[in-house]
ChimeraX commands (.cxc) that place a marker at each C-alpha (Angstrom):
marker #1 position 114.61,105.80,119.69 radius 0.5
marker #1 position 112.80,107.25,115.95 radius 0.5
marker #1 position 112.74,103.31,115.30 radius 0.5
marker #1 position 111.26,102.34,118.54 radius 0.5
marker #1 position 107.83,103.99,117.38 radius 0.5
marker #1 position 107.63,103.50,113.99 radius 0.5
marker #1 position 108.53,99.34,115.09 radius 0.5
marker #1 position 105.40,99.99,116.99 radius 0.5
marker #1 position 103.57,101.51,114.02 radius 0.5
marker #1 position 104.37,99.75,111.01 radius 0.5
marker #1 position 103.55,96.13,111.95 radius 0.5
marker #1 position 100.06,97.05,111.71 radius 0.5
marker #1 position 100.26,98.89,108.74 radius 0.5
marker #1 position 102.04,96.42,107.13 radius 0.5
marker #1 position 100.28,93.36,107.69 radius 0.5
marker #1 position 97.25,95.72,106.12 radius 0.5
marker #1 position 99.40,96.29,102.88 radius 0.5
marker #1 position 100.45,92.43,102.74 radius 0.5
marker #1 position 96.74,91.28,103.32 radius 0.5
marker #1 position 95.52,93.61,100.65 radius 0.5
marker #1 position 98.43,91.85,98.73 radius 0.5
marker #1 position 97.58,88.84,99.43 radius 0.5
marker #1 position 94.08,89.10,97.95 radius 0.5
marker #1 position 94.64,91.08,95.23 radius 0.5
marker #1 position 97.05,88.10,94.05 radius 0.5
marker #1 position 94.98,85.55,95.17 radius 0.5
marker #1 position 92.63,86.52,93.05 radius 0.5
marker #1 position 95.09,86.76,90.41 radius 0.5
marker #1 position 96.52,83.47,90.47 radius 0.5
marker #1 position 92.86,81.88,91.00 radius 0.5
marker #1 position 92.23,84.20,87.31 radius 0.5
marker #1 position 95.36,82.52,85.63 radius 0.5
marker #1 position 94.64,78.95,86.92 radius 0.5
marker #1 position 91.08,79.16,85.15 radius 0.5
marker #1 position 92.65,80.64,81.85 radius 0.5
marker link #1:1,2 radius 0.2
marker link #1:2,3 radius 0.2
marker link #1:3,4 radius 0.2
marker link #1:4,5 radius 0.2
marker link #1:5,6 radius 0.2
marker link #1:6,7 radius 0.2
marker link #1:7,8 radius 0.2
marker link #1:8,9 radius 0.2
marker link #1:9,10 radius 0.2
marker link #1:10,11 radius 0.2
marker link #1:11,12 radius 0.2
marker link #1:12,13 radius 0.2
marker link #1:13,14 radius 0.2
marker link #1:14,15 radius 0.2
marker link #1:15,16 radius 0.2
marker link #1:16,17 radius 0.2
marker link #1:17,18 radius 0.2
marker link #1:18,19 radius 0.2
marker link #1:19,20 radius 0.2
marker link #1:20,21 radius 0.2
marker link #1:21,22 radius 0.2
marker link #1:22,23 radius 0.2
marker link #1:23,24 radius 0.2
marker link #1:24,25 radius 0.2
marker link #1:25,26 radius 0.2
marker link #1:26,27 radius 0.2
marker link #1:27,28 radius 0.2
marker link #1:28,29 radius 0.2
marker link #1:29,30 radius 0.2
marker link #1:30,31 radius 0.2
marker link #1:31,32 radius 0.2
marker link #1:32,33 radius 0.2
marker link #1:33,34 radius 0.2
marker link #1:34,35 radius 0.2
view
């Protein structure tokens, strides 16, 4: 049952790390498309 709470955890968590992801290459690609 460990997994049963960190299932509940880490969604959150990791839509925050893949949202931070997301912008930080976002704004990379936007970078490399004006160079």
């Amino acid at each position: 049952m460990k997994y049963a709470s960190v299932s509940v955890k880490f969604p959150v968590e990791l839509d925050t790390e893949i949202e931070r992801f997301l912008d930080e290459n976002g704004d990379l690609h936007q970078q490399e498309r004006v160079h």
